[in-house]
ZALOMAR-322079 format. One line per field, with one value per residue (C-alpha): residue number from 1; residue in one letter; chain; x, y, z. Coordinates in Angstrom, 2 decimals. Example, Ala and Ser with C-alpha at 12.3 -4.5 7.8 and 13.67 -1.06 7.14 Angstrom:
# ZALOMAR-322079
nr = (1	2)
rest = (A	S)
kette = (A	A)
X = (12.30	13.67)
Y = (-4.50	-1.06)
Z = (7.80	7.14)
This chain:
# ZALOMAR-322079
nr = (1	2	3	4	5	6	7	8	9	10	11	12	13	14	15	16	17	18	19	20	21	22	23	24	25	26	27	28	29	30	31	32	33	34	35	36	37	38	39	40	41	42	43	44	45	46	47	48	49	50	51	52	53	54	55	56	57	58	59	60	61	62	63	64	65	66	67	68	69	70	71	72	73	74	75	76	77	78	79	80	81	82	83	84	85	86	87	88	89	90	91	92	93	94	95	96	97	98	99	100	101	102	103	104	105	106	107	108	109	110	111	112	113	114	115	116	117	118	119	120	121	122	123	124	125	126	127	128	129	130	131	132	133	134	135	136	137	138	139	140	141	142	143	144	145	146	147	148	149	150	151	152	153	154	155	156	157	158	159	160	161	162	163	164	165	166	167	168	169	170	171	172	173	174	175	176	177	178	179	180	181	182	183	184	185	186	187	188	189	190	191	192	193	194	195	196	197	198	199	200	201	202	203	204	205	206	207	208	209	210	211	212	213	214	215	216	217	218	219	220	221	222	223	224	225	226	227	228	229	230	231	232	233	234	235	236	237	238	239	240	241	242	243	244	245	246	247	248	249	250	251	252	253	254	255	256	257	258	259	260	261	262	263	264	265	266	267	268	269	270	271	272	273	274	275	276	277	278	279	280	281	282	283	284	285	286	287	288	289	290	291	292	293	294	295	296	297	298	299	300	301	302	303	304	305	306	307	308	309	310	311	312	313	314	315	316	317	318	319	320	321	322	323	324	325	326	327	328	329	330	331	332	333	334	335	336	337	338	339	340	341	342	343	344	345	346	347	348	349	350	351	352	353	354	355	356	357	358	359	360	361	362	363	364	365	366	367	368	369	370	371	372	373	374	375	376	377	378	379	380	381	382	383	384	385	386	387	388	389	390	391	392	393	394	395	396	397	398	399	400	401	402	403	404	405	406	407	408	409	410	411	412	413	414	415	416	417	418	419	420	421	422	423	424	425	426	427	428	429	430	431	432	433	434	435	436	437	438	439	440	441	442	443	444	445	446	447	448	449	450	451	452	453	454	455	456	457	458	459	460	461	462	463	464	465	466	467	468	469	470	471	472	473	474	475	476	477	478	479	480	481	482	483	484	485	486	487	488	489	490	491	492	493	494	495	496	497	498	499	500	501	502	503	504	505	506	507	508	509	510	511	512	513	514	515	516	517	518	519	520	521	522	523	524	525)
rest = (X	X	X	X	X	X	X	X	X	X	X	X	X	X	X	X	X	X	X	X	X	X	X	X	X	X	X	X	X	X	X	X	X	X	X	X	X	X	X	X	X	X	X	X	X	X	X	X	X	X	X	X	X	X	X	X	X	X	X	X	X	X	X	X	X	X	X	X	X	X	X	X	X	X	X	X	X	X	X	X	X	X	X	X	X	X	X	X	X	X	X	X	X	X	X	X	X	X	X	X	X	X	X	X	X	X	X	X	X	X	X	X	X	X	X	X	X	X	X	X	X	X	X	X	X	X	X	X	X	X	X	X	X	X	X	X	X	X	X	X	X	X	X	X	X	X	X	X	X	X	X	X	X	X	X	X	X	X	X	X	X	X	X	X	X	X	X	X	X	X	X	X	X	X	X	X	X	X	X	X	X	X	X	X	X	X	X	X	X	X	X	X	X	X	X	X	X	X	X	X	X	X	X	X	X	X	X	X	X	X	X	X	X	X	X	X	X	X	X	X	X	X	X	X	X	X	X	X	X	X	X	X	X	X	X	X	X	X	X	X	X	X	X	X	X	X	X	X	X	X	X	X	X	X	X	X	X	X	X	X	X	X	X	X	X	X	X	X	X	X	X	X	X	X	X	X	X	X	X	X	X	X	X	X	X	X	X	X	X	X	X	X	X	X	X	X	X	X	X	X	X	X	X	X	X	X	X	X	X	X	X	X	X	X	X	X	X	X	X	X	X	X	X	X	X	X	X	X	X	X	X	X	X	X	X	X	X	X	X	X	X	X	X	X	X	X	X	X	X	X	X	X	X	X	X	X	X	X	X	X	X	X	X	X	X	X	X	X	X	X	X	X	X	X	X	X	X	X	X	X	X	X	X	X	X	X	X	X	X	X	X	X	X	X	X	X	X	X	X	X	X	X	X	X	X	X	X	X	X	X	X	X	X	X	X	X	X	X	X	X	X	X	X	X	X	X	X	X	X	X	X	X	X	X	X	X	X	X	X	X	X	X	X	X	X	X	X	X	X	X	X	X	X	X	X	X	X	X	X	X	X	X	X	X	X	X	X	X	X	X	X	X	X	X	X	X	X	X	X	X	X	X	X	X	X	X	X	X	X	X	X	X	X	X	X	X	X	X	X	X	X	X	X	X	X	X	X	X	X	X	X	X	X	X	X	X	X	X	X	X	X	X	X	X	X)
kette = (A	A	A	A	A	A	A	A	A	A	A	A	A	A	A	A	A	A	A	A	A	A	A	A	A	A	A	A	A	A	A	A	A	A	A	A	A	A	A	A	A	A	A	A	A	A	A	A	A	A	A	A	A	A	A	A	A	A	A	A	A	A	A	A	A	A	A	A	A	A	A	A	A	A	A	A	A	A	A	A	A	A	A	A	A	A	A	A	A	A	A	A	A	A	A	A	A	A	A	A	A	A	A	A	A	A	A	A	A	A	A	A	A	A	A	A	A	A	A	A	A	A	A	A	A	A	A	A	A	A	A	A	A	A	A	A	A	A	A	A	A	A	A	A	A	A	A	A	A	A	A	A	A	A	A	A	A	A	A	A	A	A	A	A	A	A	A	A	A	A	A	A	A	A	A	A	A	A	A	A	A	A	A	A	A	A	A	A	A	A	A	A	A	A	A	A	A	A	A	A	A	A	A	A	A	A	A	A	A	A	A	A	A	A	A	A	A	A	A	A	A	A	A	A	A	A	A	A	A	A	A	A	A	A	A	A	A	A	A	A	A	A	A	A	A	A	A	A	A	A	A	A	A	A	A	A	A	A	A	A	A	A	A	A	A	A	A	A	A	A	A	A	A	A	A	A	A	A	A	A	A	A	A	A	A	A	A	A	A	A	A	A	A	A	A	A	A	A	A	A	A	A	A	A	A	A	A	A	A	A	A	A	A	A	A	A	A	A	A	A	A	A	A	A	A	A	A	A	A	A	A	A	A	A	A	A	A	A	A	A	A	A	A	A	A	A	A	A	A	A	A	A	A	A	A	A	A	A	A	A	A	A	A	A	A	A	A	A	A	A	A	A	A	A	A	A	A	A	A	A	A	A	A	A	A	A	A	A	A	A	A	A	A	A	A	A	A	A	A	A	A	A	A	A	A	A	A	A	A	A	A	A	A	A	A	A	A	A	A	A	A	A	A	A	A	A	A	A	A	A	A	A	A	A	A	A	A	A	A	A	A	A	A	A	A	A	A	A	A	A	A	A	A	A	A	A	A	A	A	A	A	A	A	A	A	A	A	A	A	A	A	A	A	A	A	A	A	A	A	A	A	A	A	A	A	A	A	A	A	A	A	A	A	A	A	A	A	A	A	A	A	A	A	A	A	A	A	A	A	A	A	A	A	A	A	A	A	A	A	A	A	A	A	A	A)
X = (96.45	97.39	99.77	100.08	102.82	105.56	104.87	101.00	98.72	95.05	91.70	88.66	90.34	92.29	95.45	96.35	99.69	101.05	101.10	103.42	101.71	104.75	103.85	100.19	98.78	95.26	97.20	99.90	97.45	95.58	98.39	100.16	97.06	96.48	99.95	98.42	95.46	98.26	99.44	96.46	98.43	101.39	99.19	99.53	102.60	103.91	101.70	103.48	107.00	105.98	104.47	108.10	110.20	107.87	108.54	112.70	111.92	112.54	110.50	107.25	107.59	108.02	104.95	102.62	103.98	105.90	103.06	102.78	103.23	99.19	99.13	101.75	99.42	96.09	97.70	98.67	95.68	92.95	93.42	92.45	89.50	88.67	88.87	87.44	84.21	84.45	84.31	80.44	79.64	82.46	80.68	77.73	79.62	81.76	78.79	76.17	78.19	81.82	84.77	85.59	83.34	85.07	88.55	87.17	85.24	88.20	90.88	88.95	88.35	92.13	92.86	90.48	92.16	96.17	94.49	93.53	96.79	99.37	97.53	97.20	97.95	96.80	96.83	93.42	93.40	96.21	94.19	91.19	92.70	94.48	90.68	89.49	92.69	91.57	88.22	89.61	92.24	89.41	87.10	90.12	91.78	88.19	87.71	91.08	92.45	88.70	89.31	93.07	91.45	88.82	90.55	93.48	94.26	94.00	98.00	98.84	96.33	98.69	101.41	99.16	97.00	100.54	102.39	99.34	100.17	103.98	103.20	102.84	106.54	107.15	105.52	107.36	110.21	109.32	108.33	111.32	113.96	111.86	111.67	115.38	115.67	113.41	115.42	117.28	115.17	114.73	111.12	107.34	108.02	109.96	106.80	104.41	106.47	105.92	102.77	102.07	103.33	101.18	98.20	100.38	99.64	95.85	96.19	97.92	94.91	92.27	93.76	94.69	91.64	89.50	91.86	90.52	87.96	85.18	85.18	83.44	82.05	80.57	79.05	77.72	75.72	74.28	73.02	75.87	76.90	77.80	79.78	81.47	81.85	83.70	85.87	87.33	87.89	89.49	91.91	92.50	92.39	93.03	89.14	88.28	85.05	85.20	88.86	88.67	89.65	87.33	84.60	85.09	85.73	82.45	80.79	82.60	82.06	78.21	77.28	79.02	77.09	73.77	74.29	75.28	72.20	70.14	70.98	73.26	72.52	75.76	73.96	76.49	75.38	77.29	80.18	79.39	76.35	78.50	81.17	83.02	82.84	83.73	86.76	87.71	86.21	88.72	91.88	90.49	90.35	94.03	95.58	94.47	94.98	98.59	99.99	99.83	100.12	103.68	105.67	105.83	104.12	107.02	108.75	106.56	105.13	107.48	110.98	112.74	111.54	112.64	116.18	116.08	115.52	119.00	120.94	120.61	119.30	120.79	118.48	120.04	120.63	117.29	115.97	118.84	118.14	114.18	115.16	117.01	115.28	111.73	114.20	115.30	111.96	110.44	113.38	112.24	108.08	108.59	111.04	109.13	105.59	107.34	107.52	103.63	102.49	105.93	106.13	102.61	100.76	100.51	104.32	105.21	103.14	104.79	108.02	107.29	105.57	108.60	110.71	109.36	109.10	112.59	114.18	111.36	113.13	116.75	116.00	114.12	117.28	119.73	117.32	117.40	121.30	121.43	119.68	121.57	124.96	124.55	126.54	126.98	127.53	123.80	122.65	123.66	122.37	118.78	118.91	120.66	117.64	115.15	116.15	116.29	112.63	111.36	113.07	110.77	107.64	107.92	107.81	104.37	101.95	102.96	101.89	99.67	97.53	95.38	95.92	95.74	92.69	90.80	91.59	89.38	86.29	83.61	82.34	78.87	80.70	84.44	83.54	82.14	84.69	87.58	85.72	85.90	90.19	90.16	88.00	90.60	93.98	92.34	91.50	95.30	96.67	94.10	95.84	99.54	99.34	97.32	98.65	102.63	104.03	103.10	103.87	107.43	107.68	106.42	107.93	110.74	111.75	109.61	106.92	108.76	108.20	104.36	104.90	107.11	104.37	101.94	103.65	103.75	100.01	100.31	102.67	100.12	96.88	98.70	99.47	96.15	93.96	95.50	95.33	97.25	95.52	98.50	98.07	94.18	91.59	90.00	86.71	87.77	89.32	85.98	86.86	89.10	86.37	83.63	84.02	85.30	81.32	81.50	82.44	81.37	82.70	82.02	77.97	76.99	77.42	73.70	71.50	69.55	73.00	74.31	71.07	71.25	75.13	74.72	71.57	73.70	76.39	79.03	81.63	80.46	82.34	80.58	80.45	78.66	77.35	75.54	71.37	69.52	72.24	72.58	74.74	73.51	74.91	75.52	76.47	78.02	78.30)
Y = (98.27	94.75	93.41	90.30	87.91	87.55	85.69	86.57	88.60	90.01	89.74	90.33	89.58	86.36	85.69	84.00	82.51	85.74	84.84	85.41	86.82	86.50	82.44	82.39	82.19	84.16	87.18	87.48	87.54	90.13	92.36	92.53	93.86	96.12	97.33	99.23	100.62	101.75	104.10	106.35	108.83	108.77	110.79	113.42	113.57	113.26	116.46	118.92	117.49	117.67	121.39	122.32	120.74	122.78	126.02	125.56	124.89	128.26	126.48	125.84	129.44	131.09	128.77	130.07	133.73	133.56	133.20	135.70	135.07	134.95	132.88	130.40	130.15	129.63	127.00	125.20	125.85	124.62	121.38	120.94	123.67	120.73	118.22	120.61	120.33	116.76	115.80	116.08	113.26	110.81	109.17	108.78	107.28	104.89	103.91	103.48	101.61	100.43	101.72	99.88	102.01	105.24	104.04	103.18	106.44	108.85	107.27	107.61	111.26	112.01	110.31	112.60	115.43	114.50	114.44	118.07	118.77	117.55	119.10	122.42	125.40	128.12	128.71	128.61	124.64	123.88	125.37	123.88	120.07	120.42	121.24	118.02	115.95	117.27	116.44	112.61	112.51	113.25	110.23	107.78	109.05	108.84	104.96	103.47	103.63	102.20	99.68	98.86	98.92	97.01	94.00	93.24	90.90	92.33	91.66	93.48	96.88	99.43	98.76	99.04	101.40	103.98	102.77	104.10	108.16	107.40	106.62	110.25	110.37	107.32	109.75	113.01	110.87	109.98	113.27	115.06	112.50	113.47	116.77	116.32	114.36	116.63	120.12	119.25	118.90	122.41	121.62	121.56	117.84	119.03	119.74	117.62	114.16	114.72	115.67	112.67	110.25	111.01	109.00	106.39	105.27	105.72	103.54	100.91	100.92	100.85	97.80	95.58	96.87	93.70	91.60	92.98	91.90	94.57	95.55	92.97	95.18	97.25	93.92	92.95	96.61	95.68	92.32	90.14	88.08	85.34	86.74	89.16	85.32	84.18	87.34	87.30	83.32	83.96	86.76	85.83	81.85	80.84	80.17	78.00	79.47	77.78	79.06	80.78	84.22	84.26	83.54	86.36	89.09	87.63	88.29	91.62	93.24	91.90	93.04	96.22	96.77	95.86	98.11	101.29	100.32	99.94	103.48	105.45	106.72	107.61	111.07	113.81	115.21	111.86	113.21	115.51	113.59	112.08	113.27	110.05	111.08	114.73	113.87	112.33	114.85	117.29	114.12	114.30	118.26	118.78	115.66	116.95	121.10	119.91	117.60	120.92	123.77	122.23	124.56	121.76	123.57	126.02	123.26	121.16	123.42	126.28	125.07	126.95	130.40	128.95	128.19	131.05	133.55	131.88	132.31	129.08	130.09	127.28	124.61	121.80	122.00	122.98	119.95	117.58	119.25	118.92	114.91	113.92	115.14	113.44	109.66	110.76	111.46	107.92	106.29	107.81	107.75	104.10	103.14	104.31	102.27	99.34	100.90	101.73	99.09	99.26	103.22	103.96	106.53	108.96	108.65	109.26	112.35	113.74	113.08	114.55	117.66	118.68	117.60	120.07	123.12	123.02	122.14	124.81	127.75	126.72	127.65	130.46	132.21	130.53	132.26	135.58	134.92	134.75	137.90	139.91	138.39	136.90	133.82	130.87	128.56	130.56	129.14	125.52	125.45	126.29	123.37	120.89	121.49	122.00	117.86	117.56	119.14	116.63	113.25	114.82	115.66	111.91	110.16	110.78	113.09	111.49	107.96	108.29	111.01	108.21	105.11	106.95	108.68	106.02	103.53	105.31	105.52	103.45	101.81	103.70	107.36	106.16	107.36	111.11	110.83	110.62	113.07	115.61	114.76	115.23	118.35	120.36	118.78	120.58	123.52	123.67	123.19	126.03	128.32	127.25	127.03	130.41	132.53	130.83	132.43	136.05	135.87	134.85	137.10	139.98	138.90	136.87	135.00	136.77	134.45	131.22	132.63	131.87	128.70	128.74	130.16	127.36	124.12	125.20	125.38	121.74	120.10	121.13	119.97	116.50	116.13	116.93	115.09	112.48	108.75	105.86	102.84	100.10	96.51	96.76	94.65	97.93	96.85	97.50	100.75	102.51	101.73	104.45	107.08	105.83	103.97	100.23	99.34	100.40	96.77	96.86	99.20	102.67	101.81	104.34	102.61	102.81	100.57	99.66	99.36	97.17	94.76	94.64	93.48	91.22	89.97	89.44	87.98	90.88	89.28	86.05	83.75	82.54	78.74	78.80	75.72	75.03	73.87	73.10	75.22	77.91	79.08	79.43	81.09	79.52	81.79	81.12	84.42)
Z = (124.29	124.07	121.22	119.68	120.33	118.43	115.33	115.55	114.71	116.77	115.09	117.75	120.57	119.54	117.87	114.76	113.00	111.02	107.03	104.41	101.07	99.29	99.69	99.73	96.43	97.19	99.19	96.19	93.47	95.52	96.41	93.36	91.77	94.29	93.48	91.08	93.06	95.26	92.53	92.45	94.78	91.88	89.62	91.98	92.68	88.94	88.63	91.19	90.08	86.73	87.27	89.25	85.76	83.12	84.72	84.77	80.81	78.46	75.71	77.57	79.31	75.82	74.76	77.58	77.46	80.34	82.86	85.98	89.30	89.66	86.22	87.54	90.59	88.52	86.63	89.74	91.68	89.18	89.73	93.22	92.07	89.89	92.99	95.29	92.43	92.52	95.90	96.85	94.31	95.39	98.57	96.36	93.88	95.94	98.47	95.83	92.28	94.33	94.90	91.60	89.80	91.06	90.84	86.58	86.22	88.03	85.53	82.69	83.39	83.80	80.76	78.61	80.84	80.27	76.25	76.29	78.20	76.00	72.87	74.49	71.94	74.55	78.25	78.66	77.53	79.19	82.58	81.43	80.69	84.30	85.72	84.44	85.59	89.31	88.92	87.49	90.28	93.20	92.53	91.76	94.93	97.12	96.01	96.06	99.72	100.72	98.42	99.90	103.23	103.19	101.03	102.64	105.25	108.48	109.36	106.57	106.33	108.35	105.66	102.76	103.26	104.43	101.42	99.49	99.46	99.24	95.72	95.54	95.58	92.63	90.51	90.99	90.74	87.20	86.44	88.19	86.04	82.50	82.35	83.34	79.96	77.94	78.87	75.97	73.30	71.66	70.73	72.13	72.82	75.69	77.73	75.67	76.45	80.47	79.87	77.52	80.41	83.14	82.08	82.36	86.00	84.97	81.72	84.35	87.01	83.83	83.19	86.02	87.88	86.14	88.34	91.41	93.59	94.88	98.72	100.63	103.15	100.11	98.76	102.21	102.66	98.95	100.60	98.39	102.02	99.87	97.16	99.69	102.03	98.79	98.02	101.67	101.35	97.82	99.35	102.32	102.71	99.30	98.52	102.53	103.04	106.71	107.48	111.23	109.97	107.40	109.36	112.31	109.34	108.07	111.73	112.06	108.99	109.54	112.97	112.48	109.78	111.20	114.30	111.91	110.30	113.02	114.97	112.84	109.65	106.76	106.08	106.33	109.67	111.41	111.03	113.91	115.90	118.39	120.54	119.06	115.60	116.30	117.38	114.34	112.50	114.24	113.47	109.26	108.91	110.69	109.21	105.36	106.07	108.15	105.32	102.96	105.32	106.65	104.27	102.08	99.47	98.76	97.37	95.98	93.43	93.85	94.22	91.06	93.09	96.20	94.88	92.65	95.63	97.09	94.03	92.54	88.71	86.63	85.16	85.19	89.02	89.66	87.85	89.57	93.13	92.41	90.67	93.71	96.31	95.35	95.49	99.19	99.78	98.15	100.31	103.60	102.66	101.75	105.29	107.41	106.22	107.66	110.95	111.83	113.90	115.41	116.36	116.48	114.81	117.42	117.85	114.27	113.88	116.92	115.50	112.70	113.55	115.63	113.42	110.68	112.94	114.16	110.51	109.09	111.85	110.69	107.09	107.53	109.54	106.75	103.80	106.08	106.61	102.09	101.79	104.32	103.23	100.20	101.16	99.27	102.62	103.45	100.19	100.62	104.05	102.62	100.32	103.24	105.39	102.56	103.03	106.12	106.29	103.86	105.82	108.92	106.75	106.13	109.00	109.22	106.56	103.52	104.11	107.27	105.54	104.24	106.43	109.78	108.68	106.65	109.60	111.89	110.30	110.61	107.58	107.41	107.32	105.85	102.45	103.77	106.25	103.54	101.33	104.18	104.58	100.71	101.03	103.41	101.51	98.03	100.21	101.35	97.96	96.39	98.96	98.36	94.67	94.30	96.85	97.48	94.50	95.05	98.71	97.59	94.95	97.67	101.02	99.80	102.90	105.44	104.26	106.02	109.46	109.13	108.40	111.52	113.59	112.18	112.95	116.55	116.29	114.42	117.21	119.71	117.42	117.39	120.71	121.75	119.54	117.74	119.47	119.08	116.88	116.54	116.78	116.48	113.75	111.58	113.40	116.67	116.53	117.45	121.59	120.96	120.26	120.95	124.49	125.28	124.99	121.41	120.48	117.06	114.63	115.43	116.26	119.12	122.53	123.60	126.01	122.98	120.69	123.47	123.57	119.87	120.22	122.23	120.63	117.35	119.05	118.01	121.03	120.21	117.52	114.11	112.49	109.12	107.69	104.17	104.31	101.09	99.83	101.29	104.02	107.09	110.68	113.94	116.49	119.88	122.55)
């Protein structure tokens, strides 16, 4: 694939002066709102940190009854069972009121949910409150990358759209740090105030997301050309409704949409139709199963019987192993988002993958190595490469879970298609949270050489299927799937779909011009 020149940036075929938001007034209004649309993913990952810190505390143990191995993973587990119940109505949702609407209604929801959770007298509310935070956290996390995506200037959408799941890790952070804090306090408060605090990135995106404009591709599917002409000249030309970028993202965005229209459908059974979509519909179902099924469960959820089982049993360094790991992992999650365009996708997830199995092997032997010896250099070994694991895991599956996945869809199947990604990452985290903690409390270490197995499988997945998508306008990626005479956003590459493209002038270039006001096309192929 061709790259831009230095200094430049591509957009359908042509290049264009590369801009700095940081001095353009539209782009830094824009982004710094979408700041907190980026934060969606932190509710998440406050959650599992949050869920790691509560179990290392003797108060909310004694409060819950100590909680089994099987109640520990019910706890855990209900939430994505509350996602998992969400999901069919988020497509509908984002597609038919905005993606908006669903980032409004999923916050709302986890805000009643974190309610019932930090009032919880009995297990059964706490398990019921964490149901509903799923259920919140599934719409809110279906709209917002879509949202990301499809409003941000076409330079910047590989760094956005990564940086949107490394939020995950600003919230475990948080969460990781409080309970740390909390330990202390001999009191219900010690579980209550974490729980308390996450509705705090929801109570942040209820309010700043007034300040953001809706999708323009959404509003042009609704028929709103102009207003969706005027949010894309607001964002990304400071309100010049005749700037040249503006005008072919206008064009895009429009013929793409007319040729989806035209001879593809957004019912559920595209996702499978063409060979082209298959293929991502193979990319979506490993990406979400791989970025759980890594191993990364064990730790995520599970990390006081991880270092328990290797002789670490204190608290406090539990809580400050579990508190500094999740800022080595921001550090890394955040580095490498820079890096995308630079790398490549494909590159990264290789790296990755590999990266993971061999670091995975190491700490299964060193575990083994603990139990036969009982060793404390066995012991600190675990936890170095428990680390080093993590620095591998992301390179690639914590930020390119969403943008690598939402990038190749085409608009008319991009909210099923993320549904689906959703679907399998819920499905992966009912099976770690539910079944992890009584294989460890079983098999002990024994259960690490699955995971082992399993990122062989993944290295091989990658290499086979996943393709390379750098340096290329979100429009355009559909070549890659769908042929080079797919020239317009995923539409099937037909003899009729290439008579209608050329008929609509998808290669051609776009002047718009106002006539007894109203704005009218001018098209020249």
């Amino acid at each position: 694939m061709e790259a831009a020149t230095k200094g430049h940036f591509r957009l359908a075929g042509r290049e264009f002066p590369k801009v700095n938001w940081l001095t353009d007034p539209g782009l830094r209004k824009t982004y710094i709102c979408l700041m907190f649309v980026v934060i969606t993913s932190a509710t998440n990952g406050y959650d599992g940190s949050m869920m790691n810190g509560l179990q290392a505390l003797d108060i909310w143990q004694n409060d819950f009854n100590h909680p089994s191995a099987a109640s520990l993973g019910l706890l855990n587990a209900i939430m994505s069972v509350g996602s998992i119940v969400a999901l069919p109505i988020v497509p509908y949702l984002v597609d038919g009121l905005g993606r908006r609407a669903g980032i409004l209604t999923g916050c709302i929801i986890m805000i009643i949910g974190v309610v019932l959770q930090s009032a919880a007298m009995k297990f059964g509310m706490f398990v019921g409150a964490r149901f509903l935070i799923g259920f919140g956290v599934a719409i809110a996390h279906g709209a917002s990358p879509l949202l990301l995506t499809e409003l941000t200037h076409p330079q910047h959408r590989a760094l956005f759209t990564t940086i949107y799941n490394t939020t995950w890790y600003l919230g475990s952070i948080v969460a990781a740090w409080l309970t740390f804090g909390t330990f202390h306090i001999q009191n219900h408060w010690a579980w209550r105030i974490p729980s308390i605090v996450q509705a705090f990135p929801s109570v942040l995106q209820l309010t700043f997301i007034w300040f953001v404009p809706e999708s323009p591709r959404f509003l042009i599917s609704k028929g709103k050309v102009e207003q969706a002409h005027k949010v894309l000249a607001d964002v990304h030309a400071n309100g010049n409704l005749d700037d040249e970028v503006v005008m072919l993202e206008m064009a895009e965005i429009r013929d793409t949409l007319k040729l989806e229209q035209e001879f593809e459908g957004n019912g559920w059974s595209e996702l499978w139709r063409t060979p082209g979509n298959r293929h991502r519909l193979i990319i979506l179902c490993s990406v979400g199963f791989f970025s759980q099924w890594s191993g990364n469960g064990l730790v995520s959820y599970y990390l006081t019987l991880v270092l328990d089982q290797i002789g670490i049993t204190d608290t406090d360094t539990q809580l400050v192993i579990n508190g500094v790991l999740q800022i080595c992992n921001m550090i890394v999650a955040v580095g490498q988002c820079f890096f995308v365009d630079k790398i490549g996708r494909r590159t990264l997830f290789l790296i990755s993958t590999a990266g993971m199995m061999l670091a995975f092997c190491v700490q299964t032997i060193c575990s083994a190595r603990f139990k036969v010896e009982g060793s404390q250099a066995s012991a600190n070994a675990v936890v170095a490469f428990i680390f080093i694991y993590y620095v591998f895991y992301n390179i690639a599956f914590s930020g390119l879970l969403v943008g690598y996945s939402v990038e190749i869809l085409p608009y008319n199947i991009r909210a099923k298609g993320m549904t689906i990604m959703f679907f399998c990452v819920d499905l992966a985290l009912f099976f770690n949270q539910y079944v992890n903690p009584i294989a460890l409390k079983s098999i002990e270490w024994k259960y690490y050489i699955v995971y082992c197995v399993w990122l062989g499988f993944e290295l091989f997945v990658v290499w086979k299927f996943y393709i390379e998508t750098r340096n290329t306008p979100l429009e355009e990626i559909a070549k890659y799937f769908d042929g080079e005479d797919a020239v317009v956003g995923g539409a099937v590459a037909t003899e009729k779909g290439r008579a209608l493209a050329a008929e609509i002038g998808g290669l051609g270039t776009v002047n718009m011009t106002e006539k007894d006001g109203a704005a009218v096309e001018h098209r020249e192929v």
